[in-house]
C-alpha positions in Angstrom: -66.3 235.9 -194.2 -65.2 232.2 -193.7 -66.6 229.5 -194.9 -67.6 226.7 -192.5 -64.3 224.8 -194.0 -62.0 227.9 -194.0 -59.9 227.5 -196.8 -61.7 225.2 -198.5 -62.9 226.1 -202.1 -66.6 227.3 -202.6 -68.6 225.7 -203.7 -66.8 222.4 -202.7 -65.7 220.0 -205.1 -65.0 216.6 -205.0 -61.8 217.0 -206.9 -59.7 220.0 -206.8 -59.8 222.7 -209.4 -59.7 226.6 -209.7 -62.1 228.8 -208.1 -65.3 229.6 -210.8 -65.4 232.9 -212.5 -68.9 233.6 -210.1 -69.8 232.1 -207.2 -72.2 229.3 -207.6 -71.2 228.5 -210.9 -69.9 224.8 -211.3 -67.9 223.5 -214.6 -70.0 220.5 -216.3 -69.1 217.5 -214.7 -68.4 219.0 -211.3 -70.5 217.7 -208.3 -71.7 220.0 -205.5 -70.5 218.5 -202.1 -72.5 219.7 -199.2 -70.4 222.4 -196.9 -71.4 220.9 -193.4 -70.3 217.3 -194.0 -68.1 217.0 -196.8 -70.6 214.7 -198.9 -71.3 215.4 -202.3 -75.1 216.7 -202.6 -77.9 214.8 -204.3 -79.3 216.8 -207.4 -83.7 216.6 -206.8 -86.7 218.7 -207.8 -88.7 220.8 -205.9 -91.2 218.4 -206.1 -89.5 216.6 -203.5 -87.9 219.2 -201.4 -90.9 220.9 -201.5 -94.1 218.7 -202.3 -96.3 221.5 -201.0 -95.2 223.7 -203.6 -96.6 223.1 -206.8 -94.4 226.1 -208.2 -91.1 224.2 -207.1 -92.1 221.4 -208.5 -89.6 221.3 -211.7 -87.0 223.7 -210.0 -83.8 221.7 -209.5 -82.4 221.7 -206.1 -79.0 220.0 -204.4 -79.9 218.7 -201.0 -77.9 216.7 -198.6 -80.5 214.9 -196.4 -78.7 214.0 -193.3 -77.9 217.9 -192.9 -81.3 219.2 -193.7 -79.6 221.6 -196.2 -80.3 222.5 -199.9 -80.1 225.3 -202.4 -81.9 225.9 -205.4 -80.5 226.6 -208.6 -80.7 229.2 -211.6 -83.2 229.0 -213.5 -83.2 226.6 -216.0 -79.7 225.4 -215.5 -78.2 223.0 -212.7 -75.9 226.0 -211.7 -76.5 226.3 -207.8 -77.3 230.3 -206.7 -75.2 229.8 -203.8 -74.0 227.3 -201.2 -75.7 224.3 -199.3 -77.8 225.7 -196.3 -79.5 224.5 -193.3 -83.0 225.8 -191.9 -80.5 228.6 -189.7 -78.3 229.6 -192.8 -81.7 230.0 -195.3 -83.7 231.7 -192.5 -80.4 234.5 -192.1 -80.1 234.6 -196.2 -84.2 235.3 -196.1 -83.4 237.9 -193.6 -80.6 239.6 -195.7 -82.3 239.4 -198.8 -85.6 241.0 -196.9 -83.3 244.1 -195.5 -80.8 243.9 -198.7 -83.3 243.9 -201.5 -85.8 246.8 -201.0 -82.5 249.3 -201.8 -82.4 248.1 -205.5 -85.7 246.8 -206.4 -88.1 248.9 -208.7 -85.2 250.8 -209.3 -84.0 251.8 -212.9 -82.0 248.7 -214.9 -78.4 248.2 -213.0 -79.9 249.6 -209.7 -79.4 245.7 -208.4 -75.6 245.7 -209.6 -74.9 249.0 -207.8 -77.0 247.7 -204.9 -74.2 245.0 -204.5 -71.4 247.6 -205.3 -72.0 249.5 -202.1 -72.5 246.6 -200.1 -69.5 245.0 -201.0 -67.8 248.2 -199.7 -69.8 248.2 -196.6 -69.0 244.6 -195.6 -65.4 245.3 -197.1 -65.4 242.3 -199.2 -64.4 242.2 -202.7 -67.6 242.7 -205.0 -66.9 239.3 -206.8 -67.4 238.1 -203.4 -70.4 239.9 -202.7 -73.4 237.5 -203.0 -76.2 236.4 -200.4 -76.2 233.4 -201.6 -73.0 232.7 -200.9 -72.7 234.2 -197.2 -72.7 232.5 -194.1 -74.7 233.2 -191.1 -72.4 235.8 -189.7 -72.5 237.7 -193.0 -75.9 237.7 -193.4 -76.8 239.2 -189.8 -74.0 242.0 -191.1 -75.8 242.2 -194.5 -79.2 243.1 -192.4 -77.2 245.3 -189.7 -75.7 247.5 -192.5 -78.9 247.4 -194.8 -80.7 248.7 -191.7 -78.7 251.4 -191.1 -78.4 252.9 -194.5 -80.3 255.9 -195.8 -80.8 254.0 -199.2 -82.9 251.5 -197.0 -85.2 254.5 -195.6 -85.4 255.7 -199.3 -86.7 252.9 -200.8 -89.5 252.2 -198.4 -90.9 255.5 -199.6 
């Protein structure tokens, strides 16, 4: 997988610094810079990325408005769950998560973790690299072509 600025650290900083220990984790201080332009992201709510989402409304997001791209972050924190997308890079992480998550959920505790384990083999990625959120568009449209054509996808629908 390459980021759209191969080479480039993830997330993007706006001052150089070693990778995080998981992706999507930023050290205090650190600003998220949007991926497609170079700009460091604006930290919002919900309530403004999503007005018609009551549910959102306290959920903090990182947007950058003249790209049309945001991500959400962990709950409670300011920690981003992955990198800045655009309307095509959430619609192929919805689509990855949709063929990705029925293998592990409902399954017994660490099911998710082992979930990953195999995919990361699958994709031939390194597991610490191994995150949705993280992927590009590419990646996710693998994500769904493996997930598709795995037995552990036909099991869990049963």
């Amino acid at each position: 997988m390459l980021p759209l600025n191969a080479g480039a650290a993830w997330p993007p900083l706006a001052k150089p610094r070693a990778p995080p220990p998981l992706p999507g984790v930023l050290a205090v201080g650190e600003r998220v810079v949007c991926d497609y332009c170079g700009k460091p992201a604006e930290k919002t709510t919900g309530r403004v990325v999503y007005p018609h989402l009551p549910k959102l409304a306290e959920k903090i997001i990182y947007r950058c408005v003249p790209c049309r791209a945001h991500v959400g972050c962990h709950p409670g924190t300011d920690q981003p769950l992955g990198r800045l997308a655009n309307a095509e890079l959430r619609k192929a992480k919805m689509a990855a998560h949709e063929a990705f998550d029925p293998i592990w959920r409902g399954k017994p505790k660490g099911a998710r973790g082992e979930a990953y384990g195999w995919l990361s083999r699958e994709l031939g990625v390194d597991r610490s690299d191994c995150h949705i959120g993280m992927f590009d568009v590419a990646m996710c449209q693998r994500v769904v072509a493996v997930c598709s054509a795995s037995p552990l996808q036909e099991s869990s629908r049963g």
